[in-house]
VEXMIZA-235870 format. One line per 8 residues: number of its first residue (from 1); for each residue x, y, z of N, C-alpha, C. Coordinates in Angstrom, 3 decimals. Layout:
BEGIN
NUM	X Y Z X Y Z X Y Z  ...
This chain:
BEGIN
1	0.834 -1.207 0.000 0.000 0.000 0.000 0.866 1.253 0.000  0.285 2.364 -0.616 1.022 3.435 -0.935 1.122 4.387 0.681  2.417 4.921 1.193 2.614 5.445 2.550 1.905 6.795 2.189  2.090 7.418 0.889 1.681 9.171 0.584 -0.248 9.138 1.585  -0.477 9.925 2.497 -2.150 10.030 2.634 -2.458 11.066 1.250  -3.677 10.013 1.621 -4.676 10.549 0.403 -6.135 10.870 1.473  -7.132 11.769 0.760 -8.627 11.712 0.822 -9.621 11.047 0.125  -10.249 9.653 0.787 -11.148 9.088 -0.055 -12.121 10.110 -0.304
9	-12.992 9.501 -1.677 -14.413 10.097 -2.198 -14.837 8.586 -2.318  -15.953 9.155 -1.784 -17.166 8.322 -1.209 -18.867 8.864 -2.658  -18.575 10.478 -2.727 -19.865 10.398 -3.051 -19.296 11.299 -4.462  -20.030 11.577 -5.499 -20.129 12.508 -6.383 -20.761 13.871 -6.626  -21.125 13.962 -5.430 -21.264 15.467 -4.762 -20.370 15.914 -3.706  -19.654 15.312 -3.818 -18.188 15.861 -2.558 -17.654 17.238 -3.428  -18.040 18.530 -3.007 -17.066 19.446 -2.751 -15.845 19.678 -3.310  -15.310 19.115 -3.079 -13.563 19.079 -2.964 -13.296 18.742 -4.303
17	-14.244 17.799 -5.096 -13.823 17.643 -6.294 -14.772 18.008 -7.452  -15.232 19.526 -7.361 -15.951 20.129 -7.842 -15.144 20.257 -9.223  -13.999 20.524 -8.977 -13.287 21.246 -10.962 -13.054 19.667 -11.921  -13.599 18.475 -10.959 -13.560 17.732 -12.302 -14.904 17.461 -12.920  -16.311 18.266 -12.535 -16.904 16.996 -12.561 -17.662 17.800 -13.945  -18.446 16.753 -14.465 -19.089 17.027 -15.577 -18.209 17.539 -16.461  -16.912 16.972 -17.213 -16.005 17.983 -18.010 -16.302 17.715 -19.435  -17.190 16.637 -20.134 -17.498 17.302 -21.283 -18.569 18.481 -21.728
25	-19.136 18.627 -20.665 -20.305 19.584 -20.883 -19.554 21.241 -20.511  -18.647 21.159 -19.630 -17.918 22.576 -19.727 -16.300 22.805 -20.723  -16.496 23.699 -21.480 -15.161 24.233 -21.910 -13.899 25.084 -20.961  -14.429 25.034 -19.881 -12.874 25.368 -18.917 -12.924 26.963 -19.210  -13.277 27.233 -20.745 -13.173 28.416 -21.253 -13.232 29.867 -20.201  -12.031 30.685 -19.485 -12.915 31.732 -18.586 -12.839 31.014 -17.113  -12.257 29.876 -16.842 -12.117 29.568 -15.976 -10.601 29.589 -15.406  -10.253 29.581 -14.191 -8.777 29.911 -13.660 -8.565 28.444 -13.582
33	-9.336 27.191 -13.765 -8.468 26.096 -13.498 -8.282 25.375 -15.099  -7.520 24.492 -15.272 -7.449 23.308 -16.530 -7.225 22.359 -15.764  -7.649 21.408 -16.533 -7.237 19.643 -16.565 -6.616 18.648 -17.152  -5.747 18.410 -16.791 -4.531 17.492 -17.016 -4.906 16.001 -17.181  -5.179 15.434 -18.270 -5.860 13.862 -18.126 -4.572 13.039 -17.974  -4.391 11.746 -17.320 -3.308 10.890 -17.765 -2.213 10.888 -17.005  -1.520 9.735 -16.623 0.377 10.238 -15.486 0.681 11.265 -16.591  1.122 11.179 -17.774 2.714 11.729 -18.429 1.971 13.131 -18.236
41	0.304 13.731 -18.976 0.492 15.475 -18.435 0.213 15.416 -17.369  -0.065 14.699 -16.248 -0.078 15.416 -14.899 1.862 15.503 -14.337  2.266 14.520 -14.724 3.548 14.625 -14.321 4.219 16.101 -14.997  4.216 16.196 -16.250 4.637 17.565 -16.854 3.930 18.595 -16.245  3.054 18.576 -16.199 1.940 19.884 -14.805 2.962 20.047 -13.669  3.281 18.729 -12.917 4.128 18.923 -11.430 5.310 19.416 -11.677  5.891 19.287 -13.012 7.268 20.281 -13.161 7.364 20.963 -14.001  6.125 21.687 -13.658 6.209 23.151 -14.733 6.081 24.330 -13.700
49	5.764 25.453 -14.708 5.735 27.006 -13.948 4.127 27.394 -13.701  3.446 26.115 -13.521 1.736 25.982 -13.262 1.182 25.642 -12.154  1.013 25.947 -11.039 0.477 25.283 -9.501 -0.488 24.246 -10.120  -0.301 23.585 -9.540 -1.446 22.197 -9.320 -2.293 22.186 -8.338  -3.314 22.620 -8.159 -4.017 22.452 -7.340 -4.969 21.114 -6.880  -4.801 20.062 -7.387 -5.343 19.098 -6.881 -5.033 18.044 -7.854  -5.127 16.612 -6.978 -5.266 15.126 -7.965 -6.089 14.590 -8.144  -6.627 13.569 -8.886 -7.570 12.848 -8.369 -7.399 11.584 -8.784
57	-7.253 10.570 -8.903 -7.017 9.457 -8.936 -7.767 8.120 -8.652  -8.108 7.276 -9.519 -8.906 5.943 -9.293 -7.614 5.245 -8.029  -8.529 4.579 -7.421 -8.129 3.711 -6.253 -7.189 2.835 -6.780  -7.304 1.885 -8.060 -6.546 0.995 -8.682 -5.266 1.738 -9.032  -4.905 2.587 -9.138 -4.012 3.090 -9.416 -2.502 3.600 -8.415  -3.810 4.058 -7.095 -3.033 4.398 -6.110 -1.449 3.954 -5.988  -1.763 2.248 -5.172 -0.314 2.144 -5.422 0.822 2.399 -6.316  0.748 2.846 -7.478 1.441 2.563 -8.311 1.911 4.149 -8.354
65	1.180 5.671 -8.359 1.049 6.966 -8.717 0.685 7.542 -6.997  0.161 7.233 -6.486 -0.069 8.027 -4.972 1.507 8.352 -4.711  2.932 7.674 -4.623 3.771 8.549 -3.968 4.343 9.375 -4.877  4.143 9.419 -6.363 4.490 10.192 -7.330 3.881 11.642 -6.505  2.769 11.871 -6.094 2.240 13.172 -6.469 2.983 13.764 -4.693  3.252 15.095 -5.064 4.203 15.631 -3.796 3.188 16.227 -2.221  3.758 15.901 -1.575 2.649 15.702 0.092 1.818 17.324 -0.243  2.494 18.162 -0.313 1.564 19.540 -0.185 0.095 19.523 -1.223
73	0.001 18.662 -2.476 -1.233 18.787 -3.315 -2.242 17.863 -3.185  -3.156 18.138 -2.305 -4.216 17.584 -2.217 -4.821 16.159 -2.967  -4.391 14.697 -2.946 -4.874 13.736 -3.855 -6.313 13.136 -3.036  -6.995 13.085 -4.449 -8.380 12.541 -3.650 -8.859 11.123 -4.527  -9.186 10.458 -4.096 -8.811 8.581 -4.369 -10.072 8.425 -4.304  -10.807 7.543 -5.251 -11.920 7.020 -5.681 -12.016 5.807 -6.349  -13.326 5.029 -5.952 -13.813 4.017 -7.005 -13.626 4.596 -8.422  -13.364 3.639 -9.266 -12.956 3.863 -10.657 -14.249 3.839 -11.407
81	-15.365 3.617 -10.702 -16.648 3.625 -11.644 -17.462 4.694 -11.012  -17.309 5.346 -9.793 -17.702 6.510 -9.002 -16.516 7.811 -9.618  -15.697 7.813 -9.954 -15.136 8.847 -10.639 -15.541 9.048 -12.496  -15.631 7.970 -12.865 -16.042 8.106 -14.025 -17.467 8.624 -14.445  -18.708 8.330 -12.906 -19.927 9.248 -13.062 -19.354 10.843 -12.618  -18.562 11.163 -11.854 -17.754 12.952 -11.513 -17.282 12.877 -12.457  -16.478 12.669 -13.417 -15.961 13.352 -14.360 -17.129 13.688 -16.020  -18.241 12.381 -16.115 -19.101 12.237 -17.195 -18.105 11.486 -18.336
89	-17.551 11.081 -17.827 -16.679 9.499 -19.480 -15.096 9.256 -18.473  -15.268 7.783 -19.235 -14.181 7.287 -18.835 -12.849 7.204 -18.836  -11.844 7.746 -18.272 -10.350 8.301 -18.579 -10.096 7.228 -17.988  -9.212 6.687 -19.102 -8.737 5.182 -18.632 -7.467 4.968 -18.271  -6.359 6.183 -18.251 -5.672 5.925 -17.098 -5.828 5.785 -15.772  -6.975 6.618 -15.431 -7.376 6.965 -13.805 -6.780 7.573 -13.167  -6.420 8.455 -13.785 -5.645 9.875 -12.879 -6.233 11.434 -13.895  -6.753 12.015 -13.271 -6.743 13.446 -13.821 -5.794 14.977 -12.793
97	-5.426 15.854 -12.515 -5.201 16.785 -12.346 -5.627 18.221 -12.679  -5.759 18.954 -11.584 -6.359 20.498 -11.565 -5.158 21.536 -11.687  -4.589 22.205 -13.013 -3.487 22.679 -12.749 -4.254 24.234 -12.978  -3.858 25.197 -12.123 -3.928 26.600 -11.985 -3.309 27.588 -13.597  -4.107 28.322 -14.027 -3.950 29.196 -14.746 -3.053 30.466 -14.667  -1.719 30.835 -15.357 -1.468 32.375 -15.016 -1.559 33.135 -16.276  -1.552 34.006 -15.869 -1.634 35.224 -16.893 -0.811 34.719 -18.249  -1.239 34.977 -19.674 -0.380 34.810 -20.547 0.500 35.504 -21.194
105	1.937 35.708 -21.500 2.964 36.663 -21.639 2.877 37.706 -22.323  3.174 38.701 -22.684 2.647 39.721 -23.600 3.952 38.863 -25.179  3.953 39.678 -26.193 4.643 39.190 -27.051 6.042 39.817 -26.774  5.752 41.120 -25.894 7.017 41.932 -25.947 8.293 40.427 -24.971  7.390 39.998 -23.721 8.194 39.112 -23.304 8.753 38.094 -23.672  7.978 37.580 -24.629 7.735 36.101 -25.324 9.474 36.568 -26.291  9.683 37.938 -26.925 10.687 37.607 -27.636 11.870 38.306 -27.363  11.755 38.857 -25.951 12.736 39.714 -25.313 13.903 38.995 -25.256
113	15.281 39.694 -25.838 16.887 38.973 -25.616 17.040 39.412 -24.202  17.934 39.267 -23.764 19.107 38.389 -24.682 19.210 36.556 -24.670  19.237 36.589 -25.998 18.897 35.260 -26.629 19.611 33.904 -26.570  19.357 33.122 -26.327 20.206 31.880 -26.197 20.488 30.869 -26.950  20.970 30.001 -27.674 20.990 29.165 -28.616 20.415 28.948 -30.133  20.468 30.558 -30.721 19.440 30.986 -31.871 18.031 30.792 -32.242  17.411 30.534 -30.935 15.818 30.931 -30.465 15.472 30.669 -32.286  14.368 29.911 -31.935 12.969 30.070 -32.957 11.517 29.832 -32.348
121	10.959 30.525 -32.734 9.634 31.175 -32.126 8.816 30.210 -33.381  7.383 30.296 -33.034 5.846 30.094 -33.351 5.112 30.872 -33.466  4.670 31.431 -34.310 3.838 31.955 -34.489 2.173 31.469 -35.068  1.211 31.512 -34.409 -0.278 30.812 -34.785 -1.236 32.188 -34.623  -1.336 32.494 -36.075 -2.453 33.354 -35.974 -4.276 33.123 -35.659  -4.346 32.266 -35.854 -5.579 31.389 -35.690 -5.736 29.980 -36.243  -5.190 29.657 -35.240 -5.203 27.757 -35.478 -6.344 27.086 -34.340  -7.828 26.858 -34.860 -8.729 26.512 -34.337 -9.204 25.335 -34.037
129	-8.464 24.535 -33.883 -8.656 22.899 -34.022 -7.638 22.620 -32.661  -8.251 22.225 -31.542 -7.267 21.552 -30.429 -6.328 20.513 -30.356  -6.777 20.040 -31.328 -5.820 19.342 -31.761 -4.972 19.414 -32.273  -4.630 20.172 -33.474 -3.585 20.822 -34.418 -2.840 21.532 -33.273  -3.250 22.593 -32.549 -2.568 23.131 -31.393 -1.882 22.348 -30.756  -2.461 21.376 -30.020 -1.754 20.623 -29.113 -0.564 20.164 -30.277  -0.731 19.269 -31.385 1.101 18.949 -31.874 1.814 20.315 -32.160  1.085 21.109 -32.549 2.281 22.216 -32.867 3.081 22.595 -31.383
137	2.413 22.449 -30.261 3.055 22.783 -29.066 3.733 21.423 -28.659  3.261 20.164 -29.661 4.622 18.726 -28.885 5.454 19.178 -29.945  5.642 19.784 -30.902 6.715 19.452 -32.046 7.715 21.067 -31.305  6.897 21.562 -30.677 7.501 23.031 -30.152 8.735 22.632 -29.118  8.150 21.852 -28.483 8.835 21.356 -27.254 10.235 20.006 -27.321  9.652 19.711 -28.504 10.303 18.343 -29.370 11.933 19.159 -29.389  11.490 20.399 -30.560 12.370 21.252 -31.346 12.916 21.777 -30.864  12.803 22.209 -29.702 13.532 23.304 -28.581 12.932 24.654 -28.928
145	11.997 24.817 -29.592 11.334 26.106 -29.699 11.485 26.823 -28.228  11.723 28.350 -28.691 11.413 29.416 -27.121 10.167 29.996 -27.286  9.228 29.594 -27.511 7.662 29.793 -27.426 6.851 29.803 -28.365  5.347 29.790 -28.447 4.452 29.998 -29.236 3.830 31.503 -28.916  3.109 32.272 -29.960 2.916 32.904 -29.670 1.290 32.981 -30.830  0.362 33.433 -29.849 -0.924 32.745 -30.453 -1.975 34.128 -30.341  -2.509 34.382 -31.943 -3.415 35.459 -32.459 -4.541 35.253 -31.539  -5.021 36.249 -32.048 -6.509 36.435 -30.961 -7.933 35.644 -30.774
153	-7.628 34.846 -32.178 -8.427 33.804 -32.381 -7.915 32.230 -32.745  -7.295 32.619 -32.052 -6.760 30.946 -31.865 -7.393 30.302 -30.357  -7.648 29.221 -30.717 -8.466 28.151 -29.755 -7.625 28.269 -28.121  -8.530 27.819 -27.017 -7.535 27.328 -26.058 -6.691 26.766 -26.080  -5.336 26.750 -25.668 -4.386 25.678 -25.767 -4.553 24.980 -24.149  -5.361 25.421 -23.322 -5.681 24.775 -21.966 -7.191 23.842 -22.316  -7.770 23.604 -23.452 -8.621 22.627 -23.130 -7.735 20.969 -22.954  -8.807 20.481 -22.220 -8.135 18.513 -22.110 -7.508 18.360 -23.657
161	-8.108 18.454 -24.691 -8.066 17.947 -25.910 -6.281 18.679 -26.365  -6.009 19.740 -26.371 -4.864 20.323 -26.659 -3.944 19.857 -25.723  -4.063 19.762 -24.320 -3.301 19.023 -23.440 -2.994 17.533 -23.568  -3.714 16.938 -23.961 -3.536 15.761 -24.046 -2.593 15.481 -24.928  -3.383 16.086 -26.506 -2.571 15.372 -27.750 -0.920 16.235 -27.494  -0.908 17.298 -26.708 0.843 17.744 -26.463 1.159 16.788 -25.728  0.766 16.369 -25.000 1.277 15.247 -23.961 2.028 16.452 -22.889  1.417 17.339 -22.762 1.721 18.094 -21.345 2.480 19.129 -21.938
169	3.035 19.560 -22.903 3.913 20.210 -23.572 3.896 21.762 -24.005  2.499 22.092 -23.591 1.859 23.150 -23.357 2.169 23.770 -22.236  2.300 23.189 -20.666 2.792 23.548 -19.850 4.021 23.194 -20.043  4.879 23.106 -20.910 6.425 23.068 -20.773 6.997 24.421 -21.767  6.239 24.713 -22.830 6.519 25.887 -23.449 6.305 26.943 -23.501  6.775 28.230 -23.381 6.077 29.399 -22.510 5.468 30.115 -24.009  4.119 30.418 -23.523 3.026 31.102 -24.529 2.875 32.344 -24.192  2.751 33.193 -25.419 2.137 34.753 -24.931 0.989 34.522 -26.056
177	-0.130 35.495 -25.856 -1.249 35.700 -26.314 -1.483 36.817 -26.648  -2.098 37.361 -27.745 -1.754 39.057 -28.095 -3.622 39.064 -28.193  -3.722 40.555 -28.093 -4.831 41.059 -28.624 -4.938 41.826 -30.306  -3.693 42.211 -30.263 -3.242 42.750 -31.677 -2.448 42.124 -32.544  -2.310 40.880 -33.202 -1.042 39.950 -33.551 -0.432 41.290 -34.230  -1.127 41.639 -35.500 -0.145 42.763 -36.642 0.711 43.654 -35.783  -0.302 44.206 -35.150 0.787 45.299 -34.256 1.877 44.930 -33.623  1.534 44.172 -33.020 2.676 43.213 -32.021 3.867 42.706 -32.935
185	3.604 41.924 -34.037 4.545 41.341 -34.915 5.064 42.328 -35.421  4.310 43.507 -36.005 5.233 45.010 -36.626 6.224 45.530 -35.667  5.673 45.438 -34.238 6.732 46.060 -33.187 7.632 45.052 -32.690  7.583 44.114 -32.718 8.896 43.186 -32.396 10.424 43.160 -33.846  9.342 42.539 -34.727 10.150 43.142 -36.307 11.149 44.147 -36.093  10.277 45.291 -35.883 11.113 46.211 -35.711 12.093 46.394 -34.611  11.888 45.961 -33.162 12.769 46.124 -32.405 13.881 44.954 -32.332  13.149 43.856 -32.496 14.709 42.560 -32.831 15.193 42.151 -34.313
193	14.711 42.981 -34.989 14.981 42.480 -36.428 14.647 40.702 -36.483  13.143 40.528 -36.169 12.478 39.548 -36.326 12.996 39.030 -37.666  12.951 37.690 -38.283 12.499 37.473 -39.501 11.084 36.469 -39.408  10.575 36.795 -40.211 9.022 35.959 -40.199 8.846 35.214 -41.228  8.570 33.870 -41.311 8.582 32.198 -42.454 7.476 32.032 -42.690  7.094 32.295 -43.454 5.439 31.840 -43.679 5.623 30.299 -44.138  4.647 29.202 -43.411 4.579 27.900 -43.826 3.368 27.968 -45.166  3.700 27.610 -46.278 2.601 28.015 -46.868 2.934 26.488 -48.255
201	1.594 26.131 -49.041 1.755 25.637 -50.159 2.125 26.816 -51.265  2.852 26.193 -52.212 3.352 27.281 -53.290 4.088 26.579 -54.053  4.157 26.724 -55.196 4.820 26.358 -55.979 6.369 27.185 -56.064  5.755 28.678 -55.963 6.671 29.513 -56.051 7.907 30.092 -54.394  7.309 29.145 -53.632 7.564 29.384 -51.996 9.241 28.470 -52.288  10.190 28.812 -51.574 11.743 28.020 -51.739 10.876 26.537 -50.767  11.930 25.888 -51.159 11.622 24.220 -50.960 12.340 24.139 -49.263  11.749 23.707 -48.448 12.346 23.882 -47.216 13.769 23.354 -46.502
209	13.979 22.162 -47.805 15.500 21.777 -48.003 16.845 22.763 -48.494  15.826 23.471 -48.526 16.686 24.593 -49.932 16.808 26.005 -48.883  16.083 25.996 -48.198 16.047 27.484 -46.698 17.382 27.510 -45.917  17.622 29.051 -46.245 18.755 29.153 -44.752 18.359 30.199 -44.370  17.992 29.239 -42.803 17.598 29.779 -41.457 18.223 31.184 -41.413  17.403 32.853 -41.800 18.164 33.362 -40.975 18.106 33.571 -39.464  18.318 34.734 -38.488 18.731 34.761 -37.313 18.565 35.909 -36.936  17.445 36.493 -35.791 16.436 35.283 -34.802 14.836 35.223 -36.276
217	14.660 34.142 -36.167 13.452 33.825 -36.868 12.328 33.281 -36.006  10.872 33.661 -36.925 9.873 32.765 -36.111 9.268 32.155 -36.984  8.430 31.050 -36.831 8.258 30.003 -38.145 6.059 30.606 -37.858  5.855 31.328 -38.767 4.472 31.146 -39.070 3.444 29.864 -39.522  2.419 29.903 -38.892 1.530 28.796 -39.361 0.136 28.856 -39.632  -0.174 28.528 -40.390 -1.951 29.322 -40.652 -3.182 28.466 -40.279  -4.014 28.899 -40.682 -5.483 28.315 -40.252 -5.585 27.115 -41.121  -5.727 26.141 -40.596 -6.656 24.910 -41.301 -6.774 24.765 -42.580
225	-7.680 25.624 -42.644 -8.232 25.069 -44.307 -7.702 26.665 -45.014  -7.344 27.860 -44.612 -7.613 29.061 -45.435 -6.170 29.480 -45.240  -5.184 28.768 -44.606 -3.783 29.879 -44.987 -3.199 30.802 -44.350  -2.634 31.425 -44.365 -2.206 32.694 -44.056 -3.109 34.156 -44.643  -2.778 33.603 -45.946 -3.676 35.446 -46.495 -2.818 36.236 -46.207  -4.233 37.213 -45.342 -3.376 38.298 -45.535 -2.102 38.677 -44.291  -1.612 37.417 -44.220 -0.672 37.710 -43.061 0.634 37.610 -43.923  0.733 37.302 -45.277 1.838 36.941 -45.632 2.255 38.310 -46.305
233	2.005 39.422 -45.854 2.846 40.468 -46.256 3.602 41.258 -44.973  3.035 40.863 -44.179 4.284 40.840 -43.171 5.318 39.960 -43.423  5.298 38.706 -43.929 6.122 37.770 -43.867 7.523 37.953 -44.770  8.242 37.465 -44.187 9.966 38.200 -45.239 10.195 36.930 -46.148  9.941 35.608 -46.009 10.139 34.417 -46.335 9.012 33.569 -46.801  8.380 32.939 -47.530 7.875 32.304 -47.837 8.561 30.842 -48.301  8.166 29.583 -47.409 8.706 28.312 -47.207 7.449 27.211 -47.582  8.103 26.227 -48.276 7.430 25.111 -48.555 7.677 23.666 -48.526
241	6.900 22.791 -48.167 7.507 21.405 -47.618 7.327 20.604 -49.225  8.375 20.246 -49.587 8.554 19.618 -51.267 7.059 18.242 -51.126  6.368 17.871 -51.738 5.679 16.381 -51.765 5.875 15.760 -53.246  4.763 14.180 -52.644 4.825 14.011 -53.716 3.810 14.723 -54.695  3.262 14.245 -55.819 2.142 15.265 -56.344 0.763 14.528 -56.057  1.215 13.035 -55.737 -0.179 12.668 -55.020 -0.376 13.384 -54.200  -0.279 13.577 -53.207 -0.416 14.452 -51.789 -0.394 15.773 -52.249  -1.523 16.628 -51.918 -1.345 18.073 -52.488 -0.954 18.939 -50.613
249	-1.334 18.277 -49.386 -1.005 19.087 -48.235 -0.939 18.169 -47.108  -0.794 18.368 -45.962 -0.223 17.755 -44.939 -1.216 18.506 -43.434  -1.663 17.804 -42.763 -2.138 17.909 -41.232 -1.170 19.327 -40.574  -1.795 20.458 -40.739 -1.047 21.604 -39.932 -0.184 20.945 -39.078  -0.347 20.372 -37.781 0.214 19.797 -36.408 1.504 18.472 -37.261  1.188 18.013 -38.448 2.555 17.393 -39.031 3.172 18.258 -39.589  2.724 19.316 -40.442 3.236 20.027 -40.919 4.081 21.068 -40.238  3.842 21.800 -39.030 4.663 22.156 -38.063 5.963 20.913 -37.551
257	5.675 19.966 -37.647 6.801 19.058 -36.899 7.788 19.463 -38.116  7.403 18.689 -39.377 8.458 18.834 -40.070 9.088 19.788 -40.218  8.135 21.594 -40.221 9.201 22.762 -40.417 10.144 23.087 -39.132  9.776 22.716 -38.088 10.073 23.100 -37.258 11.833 22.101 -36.960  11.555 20.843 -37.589 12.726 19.982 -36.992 14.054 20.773 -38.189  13.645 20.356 -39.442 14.174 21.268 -40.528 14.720 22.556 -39.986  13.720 23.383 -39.666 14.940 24.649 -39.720 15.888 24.628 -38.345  15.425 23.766 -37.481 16.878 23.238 -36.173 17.791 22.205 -36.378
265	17.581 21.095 -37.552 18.430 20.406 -37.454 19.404 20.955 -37.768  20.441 21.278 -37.890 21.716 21.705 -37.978 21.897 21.977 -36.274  21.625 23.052 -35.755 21.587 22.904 -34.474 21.314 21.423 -33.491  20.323 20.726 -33.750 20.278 19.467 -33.289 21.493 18.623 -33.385  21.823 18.486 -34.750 23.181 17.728 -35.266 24.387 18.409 -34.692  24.485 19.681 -34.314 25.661 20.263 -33.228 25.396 19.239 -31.853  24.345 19.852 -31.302 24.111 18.952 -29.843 24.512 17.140 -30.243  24.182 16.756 -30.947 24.384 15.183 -30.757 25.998 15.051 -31.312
């Protein structure tokens, strides 16, 4: 038996575990807490720059994850078929987590030097799919990216669904959130001599084998189905991933992995 104390739940009106319950029917949206499904993002939650405010955990599990979680955060231990009516569906690891919300960075911070290891940034002007978000923030974290930095209409990156498919990676990469992307991107441009990559299809876009990285850059990424537009006249670069001609495009969230490993490998291949 696990030595860590825990608090049983007995009922599904207990109090204490009010921020899990019913979570497909709420979007979190506007709320100061998120939820961490699964060990690997609750473990990335416990060593990030995010308070955790609570565990919760199926009973079957206990032994195995109860001394993982650290004495000060509250774990509360349940039947595995009495948590699955508090939460409304079944998370079949049997562990969820309540990690605390902070403020999100302005952009001025997100790209403030002095710089370390030739920094490449993210840029998502509106990438609306939680899912696509969540890999662009595992391929962020993969890459050694120094942040994302996400337009005004881009989706939560704190719903379960974006957390999950990062595999916690969201809380490992530091995000700023703008109200103005143009403005913001015009005033950084100008003060770090930004360069800006538009990921784009093109015939006429250089082949991404064929790109040299300049320095500090941020790799742009567009919406789903519509592109960039009119963001690509800010952009200094226009980049394209070569295919075959069967394939006319690629899953945004793959399509970020690949630009993103590309314009670091050389750097990667230093480190190894």
């Amino acid at each position: 038996m696990t030595a860590r104390p825990f608090e049983p739940i007995h009922s599904i009106d207990d109090s204490r575990i009010a921020p899990y319950r019913n979570l497909p029917e709420r979007t979190l949206r506007g709320e100061a807490l998120f939820i961490a499904e699964g060990w690997f993002v609750t473990e990335r939650l416990l060593h990030s720059e995010y308070a955790c405010d609570s565990v919760l955990m199926s009973a079957d599990r206990a032994d195995e994850l109860a001394d993982r979680i650290p004495d000060g955060i509250p774990l509360y231990v349940g039947d595995r078929r009495l948590l699955y009516e508090v939460v409304g569906y079944k998370f079949h690891q049997g562990i969820l987590a309540a990690g605390r919300r902070k403020p999100f960075r302005s952009a001025e911070e997100l790209f403030a030097g002095p710089w370390k290891d030739q920094p490449i940034w993210v840029v998502c002007p509106e990438v609306t799919k939680p899912e696509n978000l969540g890999l662009v923030f595992r391929s962020a974290a993969a890459f050694g990216a120094s942040g994302v930095l996400l337009g005004e209409r881009c989706c939560d990156p704190f719903t379960r669904r974006a957390l999950r498919v990062s595999m916690g990676a969201v809380t490992a990469v530091p995000i700023a959130k703008t109200r103005d992307l143009y403005a913001d991107l015009k005033a950084v441009k100008q003060r770090w001599g930004l360069h800006l990559v538009a990921a784009v299809l093109s015939e006429s876009a250089v082949a991404l084998p064929d790109f040299a990285r300049p320095f500090p850059c941020a790799l742009m990424l567009g919406h789903e189905t519509e592109g960039l537009n009119a963001w690509l006249e800010l952009c200094d670069s226009q980049v394209t991933i070569p295919m075959s001609p069967e394939v006319d495009s690629l899953n945004l969230g793959v399509a970020a992995g690949i630009f993103l490993y590309e314009l670091r490998r050389e750097r990667l291949t230093r480190r190894g």
